[in-house]
C-alpha positions in Angstrom: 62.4 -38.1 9.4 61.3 -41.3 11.5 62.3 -43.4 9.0 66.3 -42.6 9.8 68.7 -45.3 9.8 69.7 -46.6 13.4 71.4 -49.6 14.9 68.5 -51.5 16.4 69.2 -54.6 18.5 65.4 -55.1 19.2 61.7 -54.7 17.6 61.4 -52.1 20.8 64.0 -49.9 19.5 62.6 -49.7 16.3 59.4 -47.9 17.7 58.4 -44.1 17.8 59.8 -42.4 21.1 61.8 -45.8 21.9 65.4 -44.8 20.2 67.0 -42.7 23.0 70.8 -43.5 23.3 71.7 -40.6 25.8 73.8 -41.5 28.6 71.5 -40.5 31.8 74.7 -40.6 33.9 73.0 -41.9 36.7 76.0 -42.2 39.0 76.7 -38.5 38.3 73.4 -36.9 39.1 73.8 -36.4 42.5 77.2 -34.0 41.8 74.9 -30.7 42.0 78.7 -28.6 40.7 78.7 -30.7 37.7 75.4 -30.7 36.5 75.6 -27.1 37.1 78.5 -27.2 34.8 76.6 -28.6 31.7 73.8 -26.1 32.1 76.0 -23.1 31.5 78.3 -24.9 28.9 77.9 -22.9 25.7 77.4 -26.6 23.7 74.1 -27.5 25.9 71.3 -27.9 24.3 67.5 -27.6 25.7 64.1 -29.5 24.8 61.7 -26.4 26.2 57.9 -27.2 27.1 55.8 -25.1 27.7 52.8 -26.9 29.7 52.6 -29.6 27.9 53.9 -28.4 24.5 57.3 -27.9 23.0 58.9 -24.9 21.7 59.6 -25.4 17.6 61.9 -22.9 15.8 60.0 -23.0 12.1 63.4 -22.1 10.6 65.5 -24.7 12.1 65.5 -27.5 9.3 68.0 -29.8 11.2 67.3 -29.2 14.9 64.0 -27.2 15.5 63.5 -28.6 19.2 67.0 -28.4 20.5 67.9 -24.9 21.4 70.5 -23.6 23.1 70.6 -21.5 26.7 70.3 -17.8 24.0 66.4 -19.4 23.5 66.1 -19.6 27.0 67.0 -15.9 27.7 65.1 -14.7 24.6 61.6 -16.6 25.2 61.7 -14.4 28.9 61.6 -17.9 31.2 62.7 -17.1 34.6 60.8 -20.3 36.3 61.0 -23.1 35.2 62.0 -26.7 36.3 65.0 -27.8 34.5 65.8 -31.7 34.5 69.1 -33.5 33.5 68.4 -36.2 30.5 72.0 -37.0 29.4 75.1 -36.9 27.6 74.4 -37.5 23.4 77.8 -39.7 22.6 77.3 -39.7 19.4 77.3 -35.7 19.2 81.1 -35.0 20.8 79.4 -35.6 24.5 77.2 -33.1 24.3 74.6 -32.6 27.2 71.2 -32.0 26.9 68.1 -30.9 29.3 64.4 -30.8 29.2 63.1 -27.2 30.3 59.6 -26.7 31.3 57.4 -23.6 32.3 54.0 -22.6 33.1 52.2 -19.9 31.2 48.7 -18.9 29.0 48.0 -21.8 27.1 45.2 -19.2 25.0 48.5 -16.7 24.3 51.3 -18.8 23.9 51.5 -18.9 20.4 50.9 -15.0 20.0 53.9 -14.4 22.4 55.9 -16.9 20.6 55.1 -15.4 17.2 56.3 -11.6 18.8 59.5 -13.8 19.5 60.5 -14.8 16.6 59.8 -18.1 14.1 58.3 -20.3 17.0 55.6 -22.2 17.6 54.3 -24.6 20.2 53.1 -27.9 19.4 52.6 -31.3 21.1 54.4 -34.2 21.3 51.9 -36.6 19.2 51.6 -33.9 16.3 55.3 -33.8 15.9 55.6 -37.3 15.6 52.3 -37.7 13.2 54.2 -34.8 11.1 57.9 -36.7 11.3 58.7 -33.3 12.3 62.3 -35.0 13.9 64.1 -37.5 14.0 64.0 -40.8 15.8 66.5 -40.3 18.2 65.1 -36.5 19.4 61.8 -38.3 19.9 63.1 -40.4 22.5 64.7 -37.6 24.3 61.4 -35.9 23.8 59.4 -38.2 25.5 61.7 -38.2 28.5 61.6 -34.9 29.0 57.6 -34.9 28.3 57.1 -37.7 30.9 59.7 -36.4 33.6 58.4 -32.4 33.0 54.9 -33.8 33.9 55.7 -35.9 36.5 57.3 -32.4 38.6 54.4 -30.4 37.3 51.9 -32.8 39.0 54.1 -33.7 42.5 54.9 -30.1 44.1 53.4 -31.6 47.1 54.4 -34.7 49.4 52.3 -37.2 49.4 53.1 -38.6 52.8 52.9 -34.9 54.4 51.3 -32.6 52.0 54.3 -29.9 52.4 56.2 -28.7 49.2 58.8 -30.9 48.0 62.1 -29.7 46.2 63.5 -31.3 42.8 67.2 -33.2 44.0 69.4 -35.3 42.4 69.3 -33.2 38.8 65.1 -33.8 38.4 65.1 -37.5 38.9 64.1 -37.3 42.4 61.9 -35.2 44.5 62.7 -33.9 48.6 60.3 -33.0 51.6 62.2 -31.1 53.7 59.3 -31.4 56.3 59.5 -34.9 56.7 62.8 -36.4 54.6 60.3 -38.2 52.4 61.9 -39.4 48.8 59.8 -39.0 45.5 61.4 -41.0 42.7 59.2 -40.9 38.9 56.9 -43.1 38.2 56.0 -45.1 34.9 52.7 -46.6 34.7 52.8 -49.9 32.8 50.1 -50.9 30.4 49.9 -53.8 28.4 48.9 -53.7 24.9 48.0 -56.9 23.0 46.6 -58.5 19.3 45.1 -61.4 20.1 44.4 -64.0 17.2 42.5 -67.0 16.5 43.7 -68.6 13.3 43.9 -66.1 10.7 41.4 -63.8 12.4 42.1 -60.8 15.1 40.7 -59.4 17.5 40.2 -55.2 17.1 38.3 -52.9 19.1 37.2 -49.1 19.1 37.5 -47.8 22.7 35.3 -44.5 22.7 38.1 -42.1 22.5 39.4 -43.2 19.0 38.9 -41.4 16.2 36.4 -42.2 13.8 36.5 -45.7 11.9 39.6 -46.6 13.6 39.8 -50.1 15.0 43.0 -51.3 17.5 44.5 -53.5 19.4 42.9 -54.0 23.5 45.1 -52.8 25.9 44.8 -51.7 30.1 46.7 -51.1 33.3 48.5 -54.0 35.2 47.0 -54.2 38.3 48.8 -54.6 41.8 49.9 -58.0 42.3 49.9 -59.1 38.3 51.7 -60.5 35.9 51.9 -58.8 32.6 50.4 -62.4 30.9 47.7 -62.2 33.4 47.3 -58.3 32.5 46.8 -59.4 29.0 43.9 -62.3 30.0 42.1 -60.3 32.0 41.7 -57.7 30.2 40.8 -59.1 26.7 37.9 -61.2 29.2 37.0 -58.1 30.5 36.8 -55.7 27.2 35.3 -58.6 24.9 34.7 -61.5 27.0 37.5 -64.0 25.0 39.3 -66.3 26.7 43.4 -65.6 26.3 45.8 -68.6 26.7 49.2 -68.8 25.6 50.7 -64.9 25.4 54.1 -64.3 23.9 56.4 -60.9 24.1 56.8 -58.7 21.2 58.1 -55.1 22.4 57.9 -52.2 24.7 56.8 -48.6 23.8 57.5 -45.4 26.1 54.1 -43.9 25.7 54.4 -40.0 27.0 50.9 -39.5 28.2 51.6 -38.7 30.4 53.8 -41.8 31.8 53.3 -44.9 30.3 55.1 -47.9 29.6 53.3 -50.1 27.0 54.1 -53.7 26.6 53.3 -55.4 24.0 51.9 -59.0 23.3 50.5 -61.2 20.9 48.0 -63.6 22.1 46.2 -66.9 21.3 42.3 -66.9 21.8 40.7 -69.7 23.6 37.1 -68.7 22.8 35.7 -66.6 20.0 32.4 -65.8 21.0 32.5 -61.8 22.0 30.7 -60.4 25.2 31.6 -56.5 24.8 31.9 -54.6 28.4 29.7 -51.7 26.6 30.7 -49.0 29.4 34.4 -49.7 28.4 34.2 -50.0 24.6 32.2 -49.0 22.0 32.7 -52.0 20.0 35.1 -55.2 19.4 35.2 -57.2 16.5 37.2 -60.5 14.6 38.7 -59.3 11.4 40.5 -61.5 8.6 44.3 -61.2 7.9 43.1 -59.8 4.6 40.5 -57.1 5.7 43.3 -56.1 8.4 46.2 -56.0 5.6 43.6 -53.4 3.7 42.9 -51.4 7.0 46.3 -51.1 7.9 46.9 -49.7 4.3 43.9 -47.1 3.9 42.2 -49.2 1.7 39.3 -51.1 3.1 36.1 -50.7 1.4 34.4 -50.5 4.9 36.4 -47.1 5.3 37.8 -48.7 8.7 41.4 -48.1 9.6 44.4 -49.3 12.3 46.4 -46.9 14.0 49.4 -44.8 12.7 53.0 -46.2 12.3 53.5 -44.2 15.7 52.0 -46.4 18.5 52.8 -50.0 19.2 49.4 -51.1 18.3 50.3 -50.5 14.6 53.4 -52.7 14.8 51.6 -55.4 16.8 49.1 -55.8 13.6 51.9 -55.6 11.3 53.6 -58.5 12.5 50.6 -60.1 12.5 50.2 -59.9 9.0 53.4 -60.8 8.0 53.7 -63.8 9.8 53.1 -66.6 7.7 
C-alpha cells in the first residue's frame, strides 16, 4: 500500500512515516471539554499500542490499525495514556488518537487471539509488509514516538515527582514544582557522501548481514547540521566532507528521531575506520551500488529497504547524471 498516490510538494513527503496531513489543532489542545468531545464521538478512531506494538485486526482489509472506542472496551484497557493526534480533513473531520497500555509482552498475542482476529506487531514490520497505507504510517509514527515519550517521562526531571499528561498528551505537568515537559525529537543527520562516481557505504554493527548504508549520527549541542555531517563522516571513516547539500527529512519512530538528510562531497578518499563504531566502510561505484540497491550484486551485498531515508539518499545518487 506505500505506493498510494498522494500530493507531494517535497522529496520529504514522499518518504515512509513522512505523509501525515492531520490537523494537530494546536490552538485547540488546551480546551480539556473539547478534546473530551472527540474521544467519546462515535466517528473517533484509535491507533492502540500496546508497549511498543500496535493492535492489527487480521480481518480489516481497509483499516486494520484504526479502531474505534468498541476495540477499546473489548481488548479490557482500563489504563492507558491517550494522546490527541488530529483531525483527518480529508475523511469528513474525523478525529483520531493514539492509545497506549502496558501489559505481558510474552502473552499479548495469546490474549489477543482469545479476543478475536488481532495481533500485535511493530511499527517497522508493518511498514516492511506495506501492511497500510502512506498516510496511516505517518499518524503511526506520531503516535509511536509521542506514546514512548509519556511511557519514559512519568517523572520530573527537575524534581523527580510524578508528572501528569496536560494539554491533550503534548505536554507533561509537575504539580510539585509547576515544571513543563514538552516532547522531544532527537535530530540525526543522515548523509551519502560521494567522490566522483564513487560512494561512500558503511556497515555499522547492528545491520543485518551484507547490508551496506549510508553514515549517519546525532547533532551535537552547539552544531550545525553541515558540521554534523563533517564530523561525523571524519569520525566513522576518517574522509574529509566539504560542500553538503539538503535532500529530505524522515520522522524516524525509534523511538524519536528526526533524520536529515544530506548528500555530500568528499575532500579526501583515503578511509581511517573508527573500528569501535563500525564494522566496516567502503567506496563503491555507481554501478555496483545500482546492483545492490536492486538485489543483484554478485558480492551478495545490499542497501537498505525503500523504508528509511538512507535508501532514497542512494537512489538519487544514482540517478543523477
Amino acid at each position: 500500500m506505500l505506493a498510494e498516490t498522494t500530493e507531494v510538494y517535497d522529496a520529504s513527503a514522499a518518504l515512509c512515516y513522512s505523509a501525515n496531513s492531520l490537523n494537530r489543532c494546536g490552538e485547540k489542545r488546551k480546551d480539556t471539554e473539547w478534546v473530551n468531545s472527540l474521544k467519546a464521538a462515535p466517528e473517533t478512531r484509535f491507533l492502540i499500542q500496546a508497549n511498543d506494538s500496535f493492535i492489527f485486526n487480521k480481518d480489516d482489509a481497509n483499516q486494520p490499525l484504526l479502531h474505534s472506542a468498541e476495540v477499546i472496551k473489548l481488548l479490557g484497557i482500563t489504563d492507558a495514556t491517550t494522546i490527541f493526534l488530529g483531525i483527518d480533513e480529508s475523511d469528513g473531520d474525523r478525529p483520531h488518537f493514539g492509545l497506549r497500555y502496558s501489559t505481558d509482552p510474552e502473552t499479548i498475542d495469546e490474549e489477543l487471539e482469545k479476543i478475536g482476529p488481532y495481533a500485535a506487531y511493530g511499527l517497522r514490520g508493518i511498514a516492511m509488509k506495506r501492511a497500510t497505507s502512506q498516510r496511516v504510517l505517518g499518524m503511526m509514527a506520531q503516535a509511536a514516538s509521542m506514546g514512548k515519550w509519556h511511557s519514559t517521562h512519568k517523572m520530573c526531571s527537575q524534581c523527580g515527582k510524578p508528572t501528569e499528561l496536560a494539554e491533550a498528551g503534548y505536554r507533561r505537568d509537575c504539580p510539585s514544582c509547576s515544571a513543563q515537559h514538552f516532547p522531544r525529537t532527537d535530530p540525526a543527520v543522515i548523509m551519502l557522501i560521494t567522490h566522483g562516481d564513487k560512494c561512500l557505504m558503511g556497515r555499522p554493527y547492528h545491520l543485518m548481514e551484507n547490508v551496506y548504508t549510508t553514515l549517519a549520527g546525532f547533532v551535537e549541542p552547539g552544531e550545525t547540521f553541515e558540521d554534523a555531517v563533517r564530523r561525523e563522516v571524519f569520525e566513522e571513516a576518517g574522509v574529509k566532507v566539504g560542500p553538503v547539500k539538503y535532500v529530505a527529512s524522515q520522522p524516524w519512530p525509534f523511538p524519536s528521531n528526526i533524520m536529515i538528510g544530506f548528500h555530500g562531497e568528499a575532500l579526501t578518499t583515503d578511509l581511517n575506520i573508527d573500528y569501535e563504531e563500525m564494522q566496516d566502510c567502503q567506496w563503491f561505484s555507481k554501478e555496483e551500488t545500482l546492483k545492490m540497491l536492486q538485489g543483484e550484486a554478485e558480492s551478495g551485498l545490499i542497501c537498505p529497504p525503500d523504508i528509511s531515508i538512507a535508501h532514497h539518499l542512494i537512489k538519487k545518487f544514482i540517478e543523477e547524471q
